[in-house]
C-alpha positions in Angstrom: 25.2 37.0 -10.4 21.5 36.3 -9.9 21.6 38.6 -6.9 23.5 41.5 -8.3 21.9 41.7 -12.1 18.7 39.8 -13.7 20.6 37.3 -16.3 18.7 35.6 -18.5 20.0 32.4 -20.2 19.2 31.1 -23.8 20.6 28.0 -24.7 22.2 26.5 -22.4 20.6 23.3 -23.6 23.3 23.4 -26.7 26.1 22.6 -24.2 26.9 19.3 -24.7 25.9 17.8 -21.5 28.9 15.7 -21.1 32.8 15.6 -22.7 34.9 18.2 -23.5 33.9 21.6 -25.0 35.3 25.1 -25.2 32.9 27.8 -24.6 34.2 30.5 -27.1 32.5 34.4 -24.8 32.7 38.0 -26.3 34.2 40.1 -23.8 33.3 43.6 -23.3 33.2 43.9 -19.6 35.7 42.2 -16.4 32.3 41.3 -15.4 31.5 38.6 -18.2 33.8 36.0 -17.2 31.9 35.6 -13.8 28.6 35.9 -15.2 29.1 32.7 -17.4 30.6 31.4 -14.5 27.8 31.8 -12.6 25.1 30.9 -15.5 27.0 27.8 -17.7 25.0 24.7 -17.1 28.4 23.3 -16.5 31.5 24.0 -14.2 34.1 26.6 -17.0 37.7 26.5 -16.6 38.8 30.1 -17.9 42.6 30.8 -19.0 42.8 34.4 -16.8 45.2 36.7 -16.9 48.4 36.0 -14.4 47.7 39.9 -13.1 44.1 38.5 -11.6 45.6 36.2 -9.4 46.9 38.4 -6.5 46.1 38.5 -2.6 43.3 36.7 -1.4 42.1 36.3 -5.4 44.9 33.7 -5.8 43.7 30.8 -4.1 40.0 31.5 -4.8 40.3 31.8 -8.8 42.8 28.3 -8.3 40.3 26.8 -6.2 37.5 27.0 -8.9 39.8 25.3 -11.3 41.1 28.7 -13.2 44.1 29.1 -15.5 46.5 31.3 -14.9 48.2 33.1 -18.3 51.0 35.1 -19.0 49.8 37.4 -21.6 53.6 38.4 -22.4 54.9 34.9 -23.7 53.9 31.8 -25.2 52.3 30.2 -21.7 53.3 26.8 -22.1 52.3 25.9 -18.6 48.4 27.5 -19.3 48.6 26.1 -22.5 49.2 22.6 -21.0 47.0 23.2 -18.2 43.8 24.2 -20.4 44.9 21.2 -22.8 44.5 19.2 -19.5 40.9 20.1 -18.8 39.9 19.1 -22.4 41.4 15.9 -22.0 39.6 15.2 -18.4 36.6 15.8 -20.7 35.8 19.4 -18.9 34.7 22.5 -20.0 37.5 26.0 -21.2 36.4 29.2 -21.1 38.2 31.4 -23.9 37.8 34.9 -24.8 38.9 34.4 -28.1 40.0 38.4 -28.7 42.6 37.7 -26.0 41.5 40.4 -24.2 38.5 43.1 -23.3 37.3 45.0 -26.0 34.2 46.1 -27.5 33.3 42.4 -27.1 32.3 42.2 -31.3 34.9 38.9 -32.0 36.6 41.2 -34.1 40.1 40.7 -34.1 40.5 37.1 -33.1 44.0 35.2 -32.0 44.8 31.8 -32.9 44.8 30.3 -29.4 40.6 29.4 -29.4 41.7 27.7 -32.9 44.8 25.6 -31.0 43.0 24.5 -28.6 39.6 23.3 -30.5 42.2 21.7 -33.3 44.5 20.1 -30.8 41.8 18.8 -28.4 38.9 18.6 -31.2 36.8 19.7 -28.5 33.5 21.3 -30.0 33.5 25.2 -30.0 29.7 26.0 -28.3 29.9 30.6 -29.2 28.3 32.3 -26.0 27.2 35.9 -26.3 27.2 38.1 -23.0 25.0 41.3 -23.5 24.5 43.8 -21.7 27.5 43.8 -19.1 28.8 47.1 -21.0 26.4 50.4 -21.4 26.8 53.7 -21.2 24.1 54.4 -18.8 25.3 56.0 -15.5 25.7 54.1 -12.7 26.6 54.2 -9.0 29.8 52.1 -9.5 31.1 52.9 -12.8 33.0 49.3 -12.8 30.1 47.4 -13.0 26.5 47.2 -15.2 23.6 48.7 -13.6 22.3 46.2 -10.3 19.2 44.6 -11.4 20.1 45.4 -14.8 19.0 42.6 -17.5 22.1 40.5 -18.8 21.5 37.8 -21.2 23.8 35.2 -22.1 23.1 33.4 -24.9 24.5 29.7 -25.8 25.3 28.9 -29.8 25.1 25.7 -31.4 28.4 23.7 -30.9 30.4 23.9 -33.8 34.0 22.4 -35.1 36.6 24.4 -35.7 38.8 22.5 -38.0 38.2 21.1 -41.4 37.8 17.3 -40.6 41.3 16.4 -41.8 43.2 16.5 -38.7 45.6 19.0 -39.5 47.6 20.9 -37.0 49.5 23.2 -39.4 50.0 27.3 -39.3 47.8 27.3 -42.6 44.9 25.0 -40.7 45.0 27.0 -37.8 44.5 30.4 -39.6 42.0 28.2 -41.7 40.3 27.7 -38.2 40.8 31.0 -37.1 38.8 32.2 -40.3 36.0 30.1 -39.5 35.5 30.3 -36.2 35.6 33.9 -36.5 32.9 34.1 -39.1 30.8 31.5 -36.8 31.2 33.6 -33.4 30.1 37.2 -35.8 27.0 35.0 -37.2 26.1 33.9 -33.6 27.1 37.3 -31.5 24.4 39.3 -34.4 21.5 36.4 -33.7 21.9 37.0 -30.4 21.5 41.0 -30.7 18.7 40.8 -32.9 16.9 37.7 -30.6 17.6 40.1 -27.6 17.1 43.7 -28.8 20.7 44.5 -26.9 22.4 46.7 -29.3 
């Protein structure tokens, strides 16, 4: 990452140094999930999509500790697998929109909510700017080399409401709140970075 682009890294103190946490990333580009990767102050275990993990990708991505997920169905194996690394204290990777977007936290699912509930695993919001621009660019799949990204770490948060309850309503409770906390943190980080 530091040889391809010019990241920049705020935060990364707000990680808890230790125990489990789920890193809650925007996701605008196929580039950001490597980027964190390559930047977290800690090793991130990131639920992938099942599609990712083909040819010589398949035993690299598993090698690094990622989570394969079946977009299509209720994972229970990646669901299990991600509970795992919370419970061995590690670190999850989410993108909480499910997939890539416009990378705004707009239109949330409940999984970031189920697994911060379930695990009570602090939520730390992470912010990946400038991965997606429309500036032209020799490879159109990527951001401009030696282009600045920053990625900027959020204070930790918890998702639930302190009672302990794993209910539909508490998890769209969750949902709400997390989404409000990942808007609040993704517009600090525009404003503290100039990216648009």
């Amino acid at each position: 990452m530091h040889g391809l682009w010019r990241p920049r890294v705020l935060g990364a103190w707000r990680v808890p140094a230790t125990g489990p946490v789920i890193l809650a990333v925007n996701h605008a580009h196929a580039v950001d999930g490597p980027m964190l990767m390559g930047t977290a102050p800690r090793p991130v275990h990131f639920l992938i999509k099942k599609e990712a993990f083909t040819g010589p990708l398949d035993p690299f991505l598993r090698g690094i500790g990622q989570i394969a997920v079946d977009r299509t169905t209720a994972d229970r194996r990646a669901i299990t697998g991600a509970l795992a690394v919370l419970e061995h204290g590690g670190v999850l990777g989410i993108f909480p929109e499910g997939t890539r977007g416009e990378g705004d936290f707009a239109s949330l699912r409940s999984g970031l909510a189920y697994f911060a509930v379930r695990s009570g695993a602090p939520v730390v919001p992470v912010a990946v700017l400038g991965t997606a621009t429309a500036r032209s660019r020799a490879v159109p799949a990527l951001p401009p080399l030696r282009g600045r990204v920053d990625v900027v770490f959020g204070e930790p948060f918890a998702a639930g409401d302190g009672g302990g309850r794993r209910t539909r309503a508490a998890l769209d409770e969750a949902t709400v709140r997390v989404g409000e906390r990942l808007a609040s943190h993704l517009a600090e980080a525009r404003r503290v970075t100039g990216h648009a």
